[in-house]
N, C-alpha and C positions, 0 to 999 in steps of 0.2 A: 504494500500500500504506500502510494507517494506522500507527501506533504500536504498535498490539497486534500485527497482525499479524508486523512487524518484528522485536517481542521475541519473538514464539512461533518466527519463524525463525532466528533466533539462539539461544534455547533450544536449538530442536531443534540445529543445528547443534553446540551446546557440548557436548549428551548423548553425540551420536555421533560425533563426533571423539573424546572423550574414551577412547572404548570402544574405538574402534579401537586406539588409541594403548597405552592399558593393556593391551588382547587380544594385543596382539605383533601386528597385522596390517603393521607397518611394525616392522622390524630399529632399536634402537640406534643412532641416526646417520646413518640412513639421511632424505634430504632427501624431503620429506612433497609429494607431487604434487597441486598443486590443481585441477587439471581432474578427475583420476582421481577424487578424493574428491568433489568436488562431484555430479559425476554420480553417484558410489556409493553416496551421502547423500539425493540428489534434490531438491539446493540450488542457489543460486547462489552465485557467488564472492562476493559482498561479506556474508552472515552467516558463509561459512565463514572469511574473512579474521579479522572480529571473534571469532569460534571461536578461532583460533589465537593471537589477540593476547592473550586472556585464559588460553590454555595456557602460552601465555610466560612471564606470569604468575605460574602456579602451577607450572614448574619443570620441564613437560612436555613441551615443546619450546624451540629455544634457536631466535634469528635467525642466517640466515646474512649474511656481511657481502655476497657478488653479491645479494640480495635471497632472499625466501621464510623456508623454515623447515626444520629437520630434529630430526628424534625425539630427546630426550634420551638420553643413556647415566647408567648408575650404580653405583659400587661399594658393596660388601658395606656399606663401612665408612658411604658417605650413606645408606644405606636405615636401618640402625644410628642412625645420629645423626636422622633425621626421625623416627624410633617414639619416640625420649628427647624430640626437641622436642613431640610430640603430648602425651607425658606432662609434660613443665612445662606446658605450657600448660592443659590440664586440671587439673591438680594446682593451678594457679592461679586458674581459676574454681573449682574446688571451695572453696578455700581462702576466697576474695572472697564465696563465697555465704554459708560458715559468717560469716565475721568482720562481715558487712553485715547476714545475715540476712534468709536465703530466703522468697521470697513462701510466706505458707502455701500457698495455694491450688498453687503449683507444688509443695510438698512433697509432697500429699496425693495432684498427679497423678504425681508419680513413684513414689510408695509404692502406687496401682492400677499402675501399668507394673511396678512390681518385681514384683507379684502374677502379674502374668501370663506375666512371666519365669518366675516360681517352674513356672505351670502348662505352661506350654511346654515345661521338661525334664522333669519328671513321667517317672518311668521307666514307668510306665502310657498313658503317652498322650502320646509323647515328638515335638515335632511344631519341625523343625528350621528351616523355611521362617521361621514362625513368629517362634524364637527370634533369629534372623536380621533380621528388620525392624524387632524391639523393642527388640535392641539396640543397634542405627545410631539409634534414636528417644531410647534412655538417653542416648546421647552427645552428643544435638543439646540435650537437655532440659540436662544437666549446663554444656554449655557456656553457655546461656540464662540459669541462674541467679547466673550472676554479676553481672544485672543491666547491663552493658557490650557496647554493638553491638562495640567495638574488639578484645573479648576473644572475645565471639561467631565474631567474621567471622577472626580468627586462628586460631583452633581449628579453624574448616571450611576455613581453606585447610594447615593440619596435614595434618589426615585425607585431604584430595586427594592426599598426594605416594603414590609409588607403593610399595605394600605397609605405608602407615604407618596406613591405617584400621583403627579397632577390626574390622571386620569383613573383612579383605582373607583372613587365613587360613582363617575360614571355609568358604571357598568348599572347600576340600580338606580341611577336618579331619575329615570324616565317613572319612576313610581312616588318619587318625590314630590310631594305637593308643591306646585309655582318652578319647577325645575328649570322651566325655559326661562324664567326669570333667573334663577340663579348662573345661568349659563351665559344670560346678556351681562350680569354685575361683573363673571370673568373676563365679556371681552374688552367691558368698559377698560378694569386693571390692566389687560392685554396692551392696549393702547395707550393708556397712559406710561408704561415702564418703556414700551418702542416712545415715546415722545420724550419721555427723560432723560431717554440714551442720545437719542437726537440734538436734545437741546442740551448733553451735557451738561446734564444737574445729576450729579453721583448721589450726594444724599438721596436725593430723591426718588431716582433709580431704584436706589438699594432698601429705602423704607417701601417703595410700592411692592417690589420682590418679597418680600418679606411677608409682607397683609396678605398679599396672594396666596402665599401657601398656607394661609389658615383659614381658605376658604374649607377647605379638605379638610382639618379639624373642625369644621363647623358640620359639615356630613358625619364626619366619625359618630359626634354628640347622636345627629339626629336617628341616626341610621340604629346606634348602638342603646339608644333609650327609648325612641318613638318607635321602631319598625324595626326590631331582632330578626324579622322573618326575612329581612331582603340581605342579612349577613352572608347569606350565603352566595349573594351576587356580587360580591365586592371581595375581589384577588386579595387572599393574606390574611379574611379575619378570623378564616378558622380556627386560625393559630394564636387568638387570643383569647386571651383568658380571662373569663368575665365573671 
């Protein structure tokens, strides 16, 4: 097997482990069976091994000390504090972009992506799939413009911990009372942090980055005390512990 193939089997393997893991197919604690998964995957042990070693990682499962691995557990209060750390840390590329001074050409492509944010919720032609991929695209763009792989590659391992992605509530907000409304308050933010990079006001940048990501703590609340039954729609809350 050459080098590509290798990375595409390890790809695959980190996609769907990951999925599993986030879906609740394996309990909080529960030690993670590598033959079961390998065959479930349609892999061999040694990508899923490096699979797991890079979920280690990112917080998603923990080593046990007889050998292997088991599913992370997490309380209310880490899922809390990973949605605050997502927002420093965007709030910090945001801020780095104004105060260095965003590539235009990156401004111009995020100001067409706001655009089509804008046309996405269009209460006329309101198309959620849509809104949904462009803005995991806003978040990957925002973190990029800080010019910094170090600030880059922190920000996308943020977004991995479980329920702390711009997009993890999503997945069950269309059950959310007023949810279009809460998706227009996002794109408002959306636009305003692209206007503070623009106009070069870092504070400002970095304090909008910041509010942003407690919109997502604002679903966590509602989702995790109004509506328990849509937990199971939102990537990662299986694994907490309520």
């Amino acid at each position: 097997m050459d080098r590509t193939d290798r990375n595409a089997q390890f790809t695959r393997a980190l996609m769907g482990l990951r999925s599993l893991v986030l879906n609740g197919a394996f309990a909080g604690g529960e030690r993670l069976p590598e033959t079961n998964v390998a065959e479930r995957l349609g892999l061999s042990r040694t990508p899923l091994r490096q699979a797991m070693d890079r979920l280690v990682d990112e917080g998603l499962l923990e080593r046990v000390e007889t050998g292997g691995c088991r599913v992370a557990r997490f309380s209310m209060d880490e899922i809390v504090a990973a949605i605050e750390l997502r927002g420093v840390l965007e709030g910090t590329a945001a801020r780095l972009a104004a105060e260095r001074g965003a590539d235009p050409d990156m401004l111009q492509a995020m100001d067409d992506l706001l655009c089509a944010l804008d046309a996405a919720i269009d209460p006329e032609r309101f198309d959620f799939k849509t809104y949904v991929r462009l803005n995991d695209a806003f978040h990957d763009m925002l973190a990029e413009m800080a010019g910094s792989q170090i600030v880059a590659r922190e920000c996308a391992r943020a977004r991995r911990l479980p329920a702390a992605s711009p997009g993890a509530f999503l997945q069950g907000q269309d059950l959310i009372p007023d949810f279009r409304d809460s998706l227009r308050r996002a794109q408002v933010q959306h636009r305003a942090i692209h206007d503070a990079i623009r106009a070069r006001e870092g504070a400002r940048a970095e304090a909008l980055g910041r509010e942003h990501a407690r919109l997502a703590r604002t679903n966590l609340e509602y989702v995790m005390t109004q509506a328990p039954d849509l937990a199971d729609r939102v990537p990662g809350l299986a694994l907490v512990e309520t």
